[in-house]
PATORBA-420145 format. One record per residue: residue number from 0; residue in one letter; x, y, z of N, C-alpha, C in turn. Coordinates in nm, 3 decimals. Example, Ala and Ser with C-alpha at 12.3 -4.5 7.8 and 13.67 -1.06 7.14 Angstrom:
0,a,1.319,-0.569,0.780,1.230,-0.450,0.780,1.320,-0.330,0.780
1,s,1.285,-0.225,0.708,1.367,-0.106,0.714,1.290,0.003,0.787
***
This chain:
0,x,-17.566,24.013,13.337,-17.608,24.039,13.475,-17.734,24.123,13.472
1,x,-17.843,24.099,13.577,-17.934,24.167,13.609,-17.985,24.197,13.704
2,x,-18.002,24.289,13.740,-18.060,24.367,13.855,-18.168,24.391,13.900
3,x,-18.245,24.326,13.966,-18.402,24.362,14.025,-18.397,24.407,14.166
4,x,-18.460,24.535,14.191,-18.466,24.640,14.254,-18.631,24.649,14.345
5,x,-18.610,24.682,14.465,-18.804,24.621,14.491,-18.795,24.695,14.681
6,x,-18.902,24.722,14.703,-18.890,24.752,14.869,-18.971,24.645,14.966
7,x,-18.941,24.626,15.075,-19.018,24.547,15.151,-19.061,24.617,15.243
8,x,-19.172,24.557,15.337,-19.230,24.633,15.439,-19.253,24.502,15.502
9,x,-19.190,24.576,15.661,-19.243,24.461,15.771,-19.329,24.531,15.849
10,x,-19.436,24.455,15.920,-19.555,24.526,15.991,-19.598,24.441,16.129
11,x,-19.546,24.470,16.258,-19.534,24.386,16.377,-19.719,24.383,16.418
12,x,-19.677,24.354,16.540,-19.849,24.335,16.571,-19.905,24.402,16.710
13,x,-19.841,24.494,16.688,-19.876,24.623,16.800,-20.033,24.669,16.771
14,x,-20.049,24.725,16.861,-20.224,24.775,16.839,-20.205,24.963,16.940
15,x,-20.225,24.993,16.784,-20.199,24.977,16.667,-20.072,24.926,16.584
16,x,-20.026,24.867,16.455,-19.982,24.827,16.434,-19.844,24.929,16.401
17,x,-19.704,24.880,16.379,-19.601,24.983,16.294,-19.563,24.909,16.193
18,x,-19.491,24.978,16.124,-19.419,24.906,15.986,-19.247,24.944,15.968
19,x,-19.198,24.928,15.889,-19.076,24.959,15.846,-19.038,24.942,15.685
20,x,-18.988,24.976,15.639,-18.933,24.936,15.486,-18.839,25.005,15.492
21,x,-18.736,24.899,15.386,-18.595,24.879,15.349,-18.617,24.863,15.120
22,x,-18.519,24.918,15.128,-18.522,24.921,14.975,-18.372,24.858,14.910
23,x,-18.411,24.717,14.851,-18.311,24.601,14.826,-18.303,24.598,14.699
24,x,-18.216,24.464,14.692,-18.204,24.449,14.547,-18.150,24.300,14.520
25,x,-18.134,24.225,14.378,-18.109,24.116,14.381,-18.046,24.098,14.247
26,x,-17.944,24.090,14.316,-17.892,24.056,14.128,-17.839,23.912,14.075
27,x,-17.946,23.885,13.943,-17.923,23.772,13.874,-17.847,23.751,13.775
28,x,-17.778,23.680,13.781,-17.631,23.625,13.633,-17.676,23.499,13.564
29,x,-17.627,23.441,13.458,-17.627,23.336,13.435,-17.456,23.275,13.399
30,x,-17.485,23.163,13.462,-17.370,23.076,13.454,-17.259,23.123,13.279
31,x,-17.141,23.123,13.319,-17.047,23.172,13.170,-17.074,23.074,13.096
32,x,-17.064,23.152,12.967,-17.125,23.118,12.851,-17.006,23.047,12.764
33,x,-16.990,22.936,12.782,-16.880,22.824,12.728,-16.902,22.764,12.600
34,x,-16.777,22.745,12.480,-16.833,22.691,12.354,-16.738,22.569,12.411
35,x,-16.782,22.435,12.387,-16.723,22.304,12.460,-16.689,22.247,12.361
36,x,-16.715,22.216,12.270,-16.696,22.180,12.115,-16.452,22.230,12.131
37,x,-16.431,22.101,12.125,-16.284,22.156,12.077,-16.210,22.052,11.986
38,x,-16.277,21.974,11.873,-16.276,21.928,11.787,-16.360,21.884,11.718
39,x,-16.412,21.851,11.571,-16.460,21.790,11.501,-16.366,21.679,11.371
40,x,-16.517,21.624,11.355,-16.438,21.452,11.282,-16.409,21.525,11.120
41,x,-16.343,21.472,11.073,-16.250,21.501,10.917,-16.360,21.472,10.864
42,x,-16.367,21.557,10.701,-16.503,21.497,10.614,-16.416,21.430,10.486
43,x,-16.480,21.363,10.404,-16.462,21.310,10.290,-16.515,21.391,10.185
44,x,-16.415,21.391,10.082,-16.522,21.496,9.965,-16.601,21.368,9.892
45,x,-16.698,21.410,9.863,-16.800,21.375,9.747,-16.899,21.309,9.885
46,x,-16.913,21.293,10.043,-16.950,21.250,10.108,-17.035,21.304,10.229
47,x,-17.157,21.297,10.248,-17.217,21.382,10.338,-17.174,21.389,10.453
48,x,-17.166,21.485,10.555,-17.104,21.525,10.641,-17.194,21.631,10.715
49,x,-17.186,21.557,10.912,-17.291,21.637,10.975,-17.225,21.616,11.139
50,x,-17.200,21.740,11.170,-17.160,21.766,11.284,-17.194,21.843,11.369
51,x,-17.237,21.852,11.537,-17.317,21.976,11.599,-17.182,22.016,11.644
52,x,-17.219,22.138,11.700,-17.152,22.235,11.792,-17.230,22.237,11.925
53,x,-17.133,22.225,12.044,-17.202,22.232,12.168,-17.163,22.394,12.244
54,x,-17.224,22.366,12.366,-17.146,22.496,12.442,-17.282,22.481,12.542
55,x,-17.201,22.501,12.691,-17.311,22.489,12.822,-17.338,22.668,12.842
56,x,-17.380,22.676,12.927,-17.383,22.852,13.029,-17.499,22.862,12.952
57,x,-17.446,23.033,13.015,-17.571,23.126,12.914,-17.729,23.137,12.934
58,x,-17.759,23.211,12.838,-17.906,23.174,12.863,-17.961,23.153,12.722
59,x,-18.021,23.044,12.693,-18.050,22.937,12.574,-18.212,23.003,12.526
60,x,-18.228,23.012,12.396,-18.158,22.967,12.236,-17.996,23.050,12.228
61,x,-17.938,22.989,12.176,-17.800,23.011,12.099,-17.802,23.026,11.972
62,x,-17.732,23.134,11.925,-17.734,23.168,11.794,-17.564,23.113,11.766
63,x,-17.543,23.085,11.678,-17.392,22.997,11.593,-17.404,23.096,11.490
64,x,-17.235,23.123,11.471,-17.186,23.174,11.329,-17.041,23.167,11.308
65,x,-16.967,23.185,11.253,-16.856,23.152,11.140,-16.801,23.268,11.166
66,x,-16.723,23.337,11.259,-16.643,23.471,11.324,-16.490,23.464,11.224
67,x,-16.440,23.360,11.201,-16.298,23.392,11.119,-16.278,23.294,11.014
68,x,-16.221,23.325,10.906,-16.241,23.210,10.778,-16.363,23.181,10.770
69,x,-16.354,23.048,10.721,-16.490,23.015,10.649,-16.462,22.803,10.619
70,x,-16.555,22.765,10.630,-16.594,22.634,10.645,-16.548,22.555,10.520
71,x,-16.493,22.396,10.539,-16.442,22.382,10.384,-16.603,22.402,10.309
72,x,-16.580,22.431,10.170,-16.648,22.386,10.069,-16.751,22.301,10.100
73,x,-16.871,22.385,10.025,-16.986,22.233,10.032,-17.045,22.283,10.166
74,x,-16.981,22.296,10.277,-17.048,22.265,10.424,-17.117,22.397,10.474
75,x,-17.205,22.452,10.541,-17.270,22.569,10.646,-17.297,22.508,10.751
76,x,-17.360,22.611,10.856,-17.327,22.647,10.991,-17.507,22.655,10.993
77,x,-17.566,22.578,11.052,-17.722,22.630,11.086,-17.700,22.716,11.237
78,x,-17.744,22.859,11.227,-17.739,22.970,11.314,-17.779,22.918,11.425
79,x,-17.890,22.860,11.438,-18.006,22.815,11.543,-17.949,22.697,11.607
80,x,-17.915,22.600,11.567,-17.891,22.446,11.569,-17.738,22.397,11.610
81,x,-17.665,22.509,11.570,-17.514,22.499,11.570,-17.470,22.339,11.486
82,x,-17.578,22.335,11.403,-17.496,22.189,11.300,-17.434,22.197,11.177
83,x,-17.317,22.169,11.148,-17.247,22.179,11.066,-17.282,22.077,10.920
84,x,-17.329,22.078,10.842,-17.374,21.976,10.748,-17.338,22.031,10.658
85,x,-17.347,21.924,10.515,-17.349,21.932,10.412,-17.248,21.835,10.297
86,x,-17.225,21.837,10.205,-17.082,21.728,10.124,-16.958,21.866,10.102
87,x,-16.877,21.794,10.113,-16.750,21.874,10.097,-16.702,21.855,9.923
88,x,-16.691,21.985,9.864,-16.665,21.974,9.764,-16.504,21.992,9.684
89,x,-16.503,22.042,9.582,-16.352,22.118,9.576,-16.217,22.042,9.536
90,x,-16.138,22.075,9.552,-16.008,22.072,9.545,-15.947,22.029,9.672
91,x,-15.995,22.147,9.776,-15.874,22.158,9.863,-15.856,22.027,9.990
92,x,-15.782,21.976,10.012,-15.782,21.888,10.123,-15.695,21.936,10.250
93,x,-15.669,21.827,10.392,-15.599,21.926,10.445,-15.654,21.961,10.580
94,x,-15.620,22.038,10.654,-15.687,22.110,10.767,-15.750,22.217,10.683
95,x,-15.848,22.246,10.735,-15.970,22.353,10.696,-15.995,22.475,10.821
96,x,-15.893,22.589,10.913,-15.952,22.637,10.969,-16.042,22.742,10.988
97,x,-16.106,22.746,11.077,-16.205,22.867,11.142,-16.208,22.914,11.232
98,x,-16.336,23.009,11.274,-16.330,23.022,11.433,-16.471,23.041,11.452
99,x,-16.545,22.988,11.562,-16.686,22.949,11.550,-16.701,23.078,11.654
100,x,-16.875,23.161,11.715,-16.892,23.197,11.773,-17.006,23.194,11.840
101,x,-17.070,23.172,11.964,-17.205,23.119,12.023,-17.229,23.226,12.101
102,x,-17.361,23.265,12.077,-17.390,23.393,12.173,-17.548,23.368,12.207
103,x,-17.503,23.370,12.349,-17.669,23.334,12.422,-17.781,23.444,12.423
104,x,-17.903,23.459,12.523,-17.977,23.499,12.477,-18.033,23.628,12.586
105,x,-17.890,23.641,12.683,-17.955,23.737,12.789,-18.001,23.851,12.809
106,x,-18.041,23.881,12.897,-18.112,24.065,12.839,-18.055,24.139,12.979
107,x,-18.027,24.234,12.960,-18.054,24.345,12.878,-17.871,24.270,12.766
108,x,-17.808,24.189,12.836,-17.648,24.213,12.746,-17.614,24.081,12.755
109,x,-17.628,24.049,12.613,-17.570,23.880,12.587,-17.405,23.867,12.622
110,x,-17.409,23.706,12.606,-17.291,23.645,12.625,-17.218,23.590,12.490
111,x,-17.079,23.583,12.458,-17.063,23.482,12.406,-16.933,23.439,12.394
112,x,-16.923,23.318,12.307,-16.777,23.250,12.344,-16.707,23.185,12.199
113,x,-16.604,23.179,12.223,-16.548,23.183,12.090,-16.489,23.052,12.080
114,x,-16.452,22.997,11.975,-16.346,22.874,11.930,-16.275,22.818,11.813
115,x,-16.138,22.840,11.807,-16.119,22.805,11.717,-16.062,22.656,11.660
116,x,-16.094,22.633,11.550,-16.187,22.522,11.529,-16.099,22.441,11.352
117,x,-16.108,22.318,11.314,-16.063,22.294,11.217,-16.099,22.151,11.154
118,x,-16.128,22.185,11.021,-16.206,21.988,10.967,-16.130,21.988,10.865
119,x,-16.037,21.827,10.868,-15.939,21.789,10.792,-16.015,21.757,10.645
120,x,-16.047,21.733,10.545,-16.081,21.727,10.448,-16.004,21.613,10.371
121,x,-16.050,21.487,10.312,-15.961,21.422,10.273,-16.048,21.374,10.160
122,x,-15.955,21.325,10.017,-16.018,21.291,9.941,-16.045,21.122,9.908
123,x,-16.112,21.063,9.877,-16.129,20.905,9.845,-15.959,20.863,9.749
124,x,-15.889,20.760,9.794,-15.777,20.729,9.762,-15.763,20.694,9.632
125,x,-15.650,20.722,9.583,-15.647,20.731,9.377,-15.583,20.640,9.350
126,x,-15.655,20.535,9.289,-15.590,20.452,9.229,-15.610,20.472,9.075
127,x,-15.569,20.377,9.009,-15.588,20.319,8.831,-15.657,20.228,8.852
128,x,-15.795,20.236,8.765,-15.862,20.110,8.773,-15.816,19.994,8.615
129,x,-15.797,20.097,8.504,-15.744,19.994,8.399,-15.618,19.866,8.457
130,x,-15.633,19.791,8.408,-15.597,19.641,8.444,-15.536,19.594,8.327
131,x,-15.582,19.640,8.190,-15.506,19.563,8.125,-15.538,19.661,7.979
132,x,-15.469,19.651,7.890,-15.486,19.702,7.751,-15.530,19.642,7.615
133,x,-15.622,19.715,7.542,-15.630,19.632,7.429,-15.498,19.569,7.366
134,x,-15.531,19.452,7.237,-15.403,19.406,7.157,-15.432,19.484,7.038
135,x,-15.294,19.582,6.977,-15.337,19.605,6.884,-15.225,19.570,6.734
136,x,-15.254,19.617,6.614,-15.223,19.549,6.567,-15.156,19.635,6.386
137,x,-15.004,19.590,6.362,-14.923,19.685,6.266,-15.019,19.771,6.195
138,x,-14.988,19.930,6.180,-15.087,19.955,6.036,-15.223,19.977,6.032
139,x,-15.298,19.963,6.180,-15.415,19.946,6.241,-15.424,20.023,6.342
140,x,-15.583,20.138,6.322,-15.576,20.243,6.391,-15.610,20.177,6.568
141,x,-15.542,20.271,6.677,-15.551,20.197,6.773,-15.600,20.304,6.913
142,x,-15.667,20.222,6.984,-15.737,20.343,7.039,-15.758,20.255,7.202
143,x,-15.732,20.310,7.313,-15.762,20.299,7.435,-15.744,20.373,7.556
144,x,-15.867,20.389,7.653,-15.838,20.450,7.727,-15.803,20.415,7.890
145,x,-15.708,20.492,7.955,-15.658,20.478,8.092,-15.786,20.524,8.188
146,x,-15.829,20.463,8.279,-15.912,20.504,8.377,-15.903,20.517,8.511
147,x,-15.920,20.588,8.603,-15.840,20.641,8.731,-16.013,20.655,8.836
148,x,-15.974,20.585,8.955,-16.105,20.654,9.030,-16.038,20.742,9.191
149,x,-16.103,20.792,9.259,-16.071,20.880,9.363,-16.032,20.983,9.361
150,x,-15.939,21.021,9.449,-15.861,21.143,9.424,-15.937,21.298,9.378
151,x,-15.900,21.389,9.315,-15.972,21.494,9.246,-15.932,21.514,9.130
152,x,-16.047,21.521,9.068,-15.998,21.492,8.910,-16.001,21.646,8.868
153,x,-15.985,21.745,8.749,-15.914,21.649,8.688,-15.760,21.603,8.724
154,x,-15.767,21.478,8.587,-15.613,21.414,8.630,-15.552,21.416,8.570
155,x,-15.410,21.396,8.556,-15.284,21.437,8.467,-15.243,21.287,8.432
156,x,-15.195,21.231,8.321,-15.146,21.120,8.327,-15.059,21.136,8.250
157,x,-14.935,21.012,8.233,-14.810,21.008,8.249,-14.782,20.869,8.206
158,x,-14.690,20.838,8.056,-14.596,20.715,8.119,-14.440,20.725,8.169
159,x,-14.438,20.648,8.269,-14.360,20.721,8.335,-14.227,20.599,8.348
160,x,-14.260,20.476,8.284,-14.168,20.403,8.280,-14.192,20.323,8.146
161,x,-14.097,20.321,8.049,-14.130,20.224,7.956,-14.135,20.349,7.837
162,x,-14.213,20.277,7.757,-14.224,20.367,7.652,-14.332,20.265,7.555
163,x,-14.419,20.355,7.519,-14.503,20.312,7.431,-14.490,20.264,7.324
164,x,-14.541,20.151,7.230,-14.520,20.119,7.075,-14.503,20.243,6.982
165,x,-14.417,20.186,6.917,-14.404,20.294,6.793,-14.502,20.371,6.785
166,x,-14.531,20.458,6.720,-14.694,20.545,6.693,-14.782,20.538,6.750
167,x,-14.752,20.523,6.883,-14.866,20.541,6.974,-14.845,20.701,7.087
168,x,-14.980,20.724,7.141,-14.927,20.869,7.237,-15.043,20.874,7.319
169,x,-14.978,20.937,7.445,-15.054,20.919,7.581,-15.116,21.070,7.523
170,x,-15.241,21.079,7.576,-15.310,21.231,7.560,-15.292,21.226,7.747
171,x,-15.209,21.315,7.748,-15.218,21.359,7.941,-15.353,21.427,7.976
172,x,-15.432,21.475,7.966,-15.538,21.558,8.027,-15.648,21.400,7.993
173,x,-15.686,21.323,7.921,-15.798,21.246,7.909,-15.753,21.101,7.924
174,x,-15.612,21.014,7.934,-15.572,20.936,7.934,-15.592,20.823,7.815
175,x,-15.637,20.858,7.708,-15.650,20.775,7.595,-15.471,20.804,7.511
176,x,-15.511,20.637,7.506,-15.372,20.584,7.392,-15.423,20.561,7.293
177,x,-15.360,20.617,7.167,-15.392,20.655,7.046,-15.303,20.629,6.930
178,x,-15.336,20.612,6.762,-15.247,20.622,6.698,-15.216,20.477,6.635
179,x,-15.114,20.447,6.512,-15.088,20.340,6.449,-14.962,20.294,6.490
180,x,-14.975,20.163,6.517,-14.831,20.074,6.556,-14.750,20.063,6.454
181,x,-14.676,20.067,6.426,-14.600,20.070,6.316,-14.476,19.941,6.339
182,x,-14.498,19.905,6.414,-14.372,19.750,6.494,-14.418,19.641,6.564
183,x,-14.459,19.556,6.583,-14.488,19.484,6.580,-14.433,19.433,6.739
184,x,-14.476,19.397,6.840,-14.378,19.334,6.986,-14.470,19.381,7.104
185,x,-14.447,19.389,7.288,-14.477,19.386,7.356,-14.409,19.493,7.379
186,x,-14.476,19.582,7.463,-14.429,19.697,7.534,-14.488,19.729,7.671
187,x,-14.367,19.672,7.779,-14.432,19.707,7.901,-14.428,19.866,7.982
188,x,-14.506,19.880,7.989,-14.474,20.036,8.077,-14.543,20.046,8.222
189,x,-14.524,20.170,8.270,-14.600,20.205,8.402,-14.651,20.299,8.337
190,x,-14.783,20.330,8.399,-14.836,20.477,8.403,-14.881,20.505,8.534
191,x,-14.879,20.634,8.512,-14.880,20.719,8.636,-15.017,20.854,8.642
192,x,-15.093,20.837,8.734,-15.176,20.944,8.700,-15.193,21.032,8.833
193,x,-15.220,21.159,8.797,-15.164,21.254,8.932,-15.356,21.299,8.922
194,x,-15.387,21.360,9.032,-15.510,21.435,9.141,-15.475,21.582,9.023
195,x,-15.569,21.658,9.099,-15.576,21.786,9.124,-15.588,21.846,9.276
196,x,-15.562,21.766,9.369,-15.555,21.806,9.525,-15.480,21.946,9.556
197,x,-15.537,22.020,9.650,-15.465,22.118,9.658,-15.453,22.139,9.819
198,x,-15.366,22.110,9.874,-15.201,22.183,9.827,-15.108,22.090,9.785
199,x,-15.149,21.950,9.805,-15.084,21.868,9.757,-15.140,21.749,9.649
200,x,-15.086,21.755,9.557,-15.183,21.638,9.468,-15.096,21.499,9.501
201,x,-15.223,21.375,9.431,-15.190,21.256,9.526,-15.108,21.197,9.369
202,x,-15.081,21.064,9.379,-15.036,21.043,9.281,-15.068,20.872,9.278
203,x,-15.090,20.796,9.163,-15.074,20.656,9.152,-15.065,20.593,9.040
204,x,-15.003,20.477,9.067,-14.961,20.361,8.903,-15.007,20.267,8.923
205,x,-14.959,20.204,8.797,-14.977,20.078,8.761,-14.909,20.004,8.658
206,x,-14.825,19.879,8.633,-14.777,19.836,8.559,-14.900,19.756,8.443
207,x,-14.863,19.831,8.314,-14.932,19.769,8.185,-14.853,19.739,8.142
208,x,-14.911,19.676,7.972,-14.812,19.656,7.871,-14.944,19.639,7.748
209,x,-14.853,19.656,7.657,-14.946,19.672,7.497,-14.872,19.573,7.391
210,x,-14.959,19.471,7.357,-14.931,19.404,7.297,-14.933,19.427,7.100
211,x,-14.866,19.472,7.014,-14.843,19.481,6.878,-14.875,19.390,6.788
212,x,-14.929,19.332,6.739,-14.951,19.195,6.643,-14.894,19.233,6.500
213,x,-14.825,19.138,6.443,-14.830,19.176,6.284,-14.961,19.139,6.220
214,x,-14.916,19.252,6.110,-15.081,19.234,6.037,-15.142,19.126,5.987
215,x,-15.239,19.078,5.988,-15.309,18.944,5.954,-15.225,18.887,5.821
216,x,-15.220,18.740,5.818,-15.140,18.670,5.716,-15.222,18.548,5.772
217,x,-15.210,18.491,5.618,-15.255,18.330,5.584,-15.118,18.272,5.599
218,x,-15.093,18.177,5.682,-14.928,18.108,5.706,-14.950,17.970,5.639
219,x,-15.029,17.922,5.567,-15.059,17.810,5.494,-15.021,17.814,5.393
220,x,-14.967,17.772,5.334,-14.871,17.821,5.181,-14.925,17.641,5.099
221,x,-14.934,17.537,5.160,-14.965,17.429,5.107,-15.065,17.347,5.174
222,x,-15.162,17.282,5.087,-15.198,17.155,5.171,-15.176,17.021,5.105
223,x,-15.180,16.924,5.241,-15.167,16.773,5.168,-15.274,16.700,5.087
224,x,-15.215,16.636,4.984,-15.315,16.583,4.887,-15.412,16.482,4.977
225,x,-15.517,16.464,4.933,-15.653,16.375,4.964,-15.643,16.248,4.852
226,x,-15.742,16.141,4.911,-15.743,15.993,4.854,-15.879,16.010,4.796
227,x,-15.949,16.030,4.724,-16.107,15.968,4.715,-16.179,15.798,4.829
228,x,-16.203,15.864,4.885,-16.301,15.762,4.972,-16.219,15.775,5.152
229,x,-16.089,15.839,5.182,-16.030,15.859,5.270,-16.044,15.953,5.311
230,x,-16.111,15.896,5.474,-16.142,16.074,5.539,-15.990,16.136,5.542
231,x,-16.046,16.342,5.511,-15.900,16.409,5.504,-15.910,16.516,5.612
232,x,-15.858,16.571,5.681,-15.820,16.658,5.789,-15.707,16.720,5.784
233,x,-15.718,16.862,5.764,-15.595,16.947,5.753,-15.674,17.120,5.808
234,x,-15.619,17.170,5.870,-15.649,17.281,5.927,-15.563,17.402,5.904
235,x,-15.631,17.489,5.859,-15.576,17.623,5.779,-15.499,17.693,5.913
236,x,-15.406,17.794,5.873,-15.342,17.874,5.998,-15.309,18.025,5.957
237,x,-15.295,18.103,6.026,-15.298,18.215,6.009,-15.238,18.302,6.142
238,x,-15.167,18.413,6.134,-15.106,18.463,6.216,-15.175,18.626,6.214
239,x,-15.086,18.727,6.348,-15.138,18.862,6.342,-15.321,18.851,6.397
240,x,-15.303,19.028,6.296,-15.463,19.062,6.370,-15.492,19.033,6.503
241,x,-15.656,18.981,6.485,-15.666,18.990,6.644,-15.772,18.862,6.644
242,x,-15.722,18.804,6.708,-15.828,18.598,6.716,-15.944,18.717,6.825
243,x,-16.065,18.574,6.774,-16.070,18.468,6.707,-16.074,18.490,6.562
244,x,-16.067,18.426,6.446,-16.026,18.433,6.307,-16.194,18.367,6.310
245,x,-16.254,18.387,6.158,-16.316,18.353,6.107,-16.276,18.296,5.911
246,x,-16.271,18.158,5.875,-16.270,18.130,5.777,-16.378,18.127,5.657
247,x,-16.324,18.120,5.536,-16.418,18.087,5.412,-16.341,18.065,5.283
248,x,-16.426,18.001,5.201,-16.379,17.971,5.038,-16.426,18.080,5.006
249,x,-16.342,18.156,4.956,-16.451,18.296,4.896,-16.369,18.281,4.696
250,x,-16.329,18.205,4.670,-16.309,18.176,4.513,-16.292,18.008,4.485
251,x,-16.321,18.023,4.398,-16.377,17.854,4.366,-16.439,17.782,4.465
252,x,-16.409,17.634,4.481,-16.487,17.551,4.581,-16.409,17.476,4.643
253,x,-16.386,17.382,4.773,-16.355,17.252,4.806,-16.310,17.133,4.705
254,x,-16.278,17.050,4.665,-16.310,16.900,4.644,-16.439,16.840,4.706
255,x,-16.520,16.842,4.573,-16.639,16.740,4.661,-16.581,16.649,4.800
256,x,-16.708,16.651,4.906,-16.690,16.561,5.010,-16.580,16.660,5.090
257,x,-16.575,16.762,5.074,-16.500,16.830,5.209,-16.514,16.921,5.242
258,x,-16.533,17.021,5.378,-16.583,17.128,5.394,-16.503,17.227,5.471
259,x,-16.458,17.307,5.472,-16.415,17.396,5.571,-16.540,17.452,5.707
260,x,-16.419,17.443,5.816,-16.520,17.521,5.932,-16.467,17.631,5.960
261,x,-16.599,17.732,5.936,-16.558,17.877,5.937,-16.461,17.896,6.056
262,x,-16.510,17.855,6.181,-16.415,17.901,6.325,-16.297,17.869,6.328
263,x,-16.251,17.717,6.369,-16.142,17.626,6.312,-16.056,17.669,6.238
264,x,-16.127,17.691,6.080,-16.004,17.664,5.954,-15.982,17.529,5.898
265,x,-16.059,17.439,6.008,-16.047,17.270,5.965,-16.097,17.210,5.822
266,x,-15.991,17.154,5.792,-16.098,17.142,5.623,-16.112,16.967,5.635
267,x,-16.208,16.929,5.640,-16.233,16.771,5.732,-16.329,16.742,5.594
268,x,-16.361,16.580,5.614,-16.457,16.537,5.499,-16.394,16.391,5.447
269,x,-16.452,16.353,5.344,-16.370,16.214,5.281,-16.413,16.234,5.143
270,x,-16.285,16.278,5.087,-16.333,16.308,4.891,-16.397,16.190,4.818
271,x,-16.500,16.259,4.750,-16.535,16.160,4.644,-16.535,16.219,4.490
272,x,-16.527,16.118,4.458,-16.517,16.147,4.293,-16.634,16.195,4.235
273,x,-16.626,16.225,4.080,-16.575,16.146,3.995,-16.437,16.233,3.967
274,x,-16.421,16.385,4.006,-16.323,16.453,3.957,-16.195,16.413,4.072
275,x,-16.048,16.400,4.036,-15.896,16.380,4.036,-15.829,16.504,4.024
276,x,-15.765,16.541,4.104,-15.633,16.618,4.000,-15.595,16.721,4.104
277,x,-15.582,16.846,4.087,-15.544,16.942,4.168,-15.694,17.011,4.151
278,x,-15.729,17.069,4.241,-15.834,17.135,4.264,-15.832,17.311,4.367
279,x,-15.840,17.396,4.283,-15.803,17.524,4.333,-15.895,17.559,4.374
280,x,-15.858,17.676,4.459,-15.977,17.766,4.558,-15.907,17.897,4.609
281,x,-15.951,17.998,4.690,-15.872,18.091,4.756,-15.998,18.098,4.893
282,x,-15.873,18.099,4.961,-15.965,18.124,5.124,-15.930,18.230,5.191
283,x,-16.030,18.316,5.255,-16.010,18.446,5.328,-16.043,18.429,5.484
284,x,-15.925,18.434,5.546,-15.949,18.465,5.687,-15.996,18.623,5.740
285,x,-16.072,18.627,5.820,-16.092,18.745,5.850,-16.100,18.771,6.005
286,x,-16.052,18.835,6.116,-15.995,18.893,6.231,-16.131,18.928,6.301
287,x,-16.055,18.951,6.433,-16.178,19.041,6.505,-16.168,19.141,6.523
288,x,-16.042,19.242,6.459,-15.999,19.373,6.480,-16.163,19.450,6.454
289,x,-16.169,19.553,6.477,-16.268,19.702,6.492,-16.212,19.786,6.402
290,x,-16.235,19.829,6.274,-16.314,19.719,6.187,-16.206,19.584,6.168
291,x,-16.321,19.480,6.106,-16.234,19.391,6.108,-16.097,19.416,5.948
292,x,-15.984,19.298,5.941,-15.925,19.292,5.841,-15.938,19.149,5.802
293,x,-15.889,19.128,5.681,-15.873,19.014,5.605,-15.782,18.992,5.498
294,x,-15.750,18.836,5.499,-15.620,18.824,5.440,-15.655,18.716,5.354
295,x,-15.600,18.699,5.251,-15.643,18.568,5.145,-15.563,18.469,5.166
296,x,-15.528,18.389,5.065,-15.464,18.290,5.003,-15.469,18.185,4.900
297,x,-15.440,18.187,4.825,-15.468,18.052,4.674,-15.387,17.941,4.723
298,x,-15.517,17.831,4.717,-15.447,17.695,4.781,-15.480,17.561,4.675
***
């Protein structure tokens, strides 16, 4: 409120003239000073976030500030502007409250108005993005990791149904599966990986499974004899490890006129002479394991 104080003089039109004065006054207010603002929109963490503050009355510029608690994480209060900006960081999700305060600009004795005030905070939803697991394989070091997006990391992980191959182990803080299979089979499990949300952490799964191979073996124990001048076709086999297989003669040779294909295993051709008889060799399959393995055989 203000007060202006002043005298007047009236002066008729007598001849000579008279006057009079009176000593008045006028007092000016400005309209109450209202903060109108009685919600704001929820932020996302890792996501920019920008909101004003209103409020009518008063007498304008408005100064904004932060009177009780304090704003989630990440976000401030521009004094001048009353805009709330910034990315929300942290942990915490949730209602976030405060209490805002706007104070106008009157003289000689400002106004101001209060509100209390609250921004839900929510984090991007947690899933498991791994889909599927390496194959690994008896006796063979084995290594993979679980991967998780949203939520607040860090994350805790968990199998939480099933149970892993022999010699294998969940590391909970980094989600890598680790370690030598020692058995050979399918193992289905769930895993489970938890937030760091606070006050409540989120939680989510997914059904895997890990496949065991026995260790690479040549399963060819014989092949059928060849004619000289008759095309021959017989294809090597092999079990375990991890396909695709790669073949070779890695001791002695073929029978003239026949060749093995490295990919295949196919040993195709039409023998020719002049040599008969039994004809030895040893062939090595070799895997696509990391590093790879390899397995022989005398045929």
């Amino acid at each position: 409120l203000f007060r202006s104080s002043f005298t007047v003089t009236v002066t008729d039109a007598e001849n000579p003239t008279k006057n009079a004065t009176a000593n008045l006054s006028i007092a000016i207010s400005a309209p109450t000073l209202t903060l109108t603002t009685t919600s704001l929109t929820g932020g996302l963490l890792g996501t920019a976030y920008s909101q004003g503050l209103t409020a009518t009355g008063g007498v304008t510029p408005y100064t904004w500030a932060v009177t009780i608690g304090s704003l989630p994480a990440g976000l401030s209060l521009n004094a001048s502007t009353g805009q709330i900006t910034g990315t929300p960081t942290g942990n915490v999700t949730g209602p976030i409250n405060f209490g805002v305060t706007v104070t106008d600009s009157e003289t000689p004795t400002t106004q101001a108005s209060e509100a209390n005030l609250s921004i839900t905070i929510t984090a991007p939803a947690l899933s498991v993005t791994t889909t599927s697991l390496a194959t690994g394989v008896v006796q063979s070091a084995y290594s993979a990791n679980l991967q998780a997006t949203g939520g607040v990391s860090p994350y805790t992980w968990a199998v939480t149904t099933g149970t892993l191959p022999a010699g294998l182990s969940l590391n909970a803080s980094t989600g890598a599966i680790s370690g030598t299979p020692t058995a050979a089979g399918t193992s289905p499990i769930t895993v489970t990986v938890t937030d760091s949300e606070t006050p409540t952490a989120k939680t989510a799964t997914a059904s895997l499974s890990i496949v065991v191979n026995p260790k690479l073996a040549v399963t060819t124990a014989s092949l059928s004899p060849g004619v000289v001048g008759t095309a021959y076709n017989q294809t090597l086999a092999a079990t375990g490890g991890i396909t695709p297989y790669t073949w070779a003669v890695t001791t002695g040779s073929l029978p003239a006129g026949l060749s093995l294909n490295a990919a295949t295993g196919a040993i195709t051709g039409t023998p020719t002479g002049p040599l008969v008889g039994t004809i030895n060799f040893t062939v090595t399959v070799t895997d696509s394991e990391s590093p790879t393995k390899t397995a022989t055989a005398s045929l």
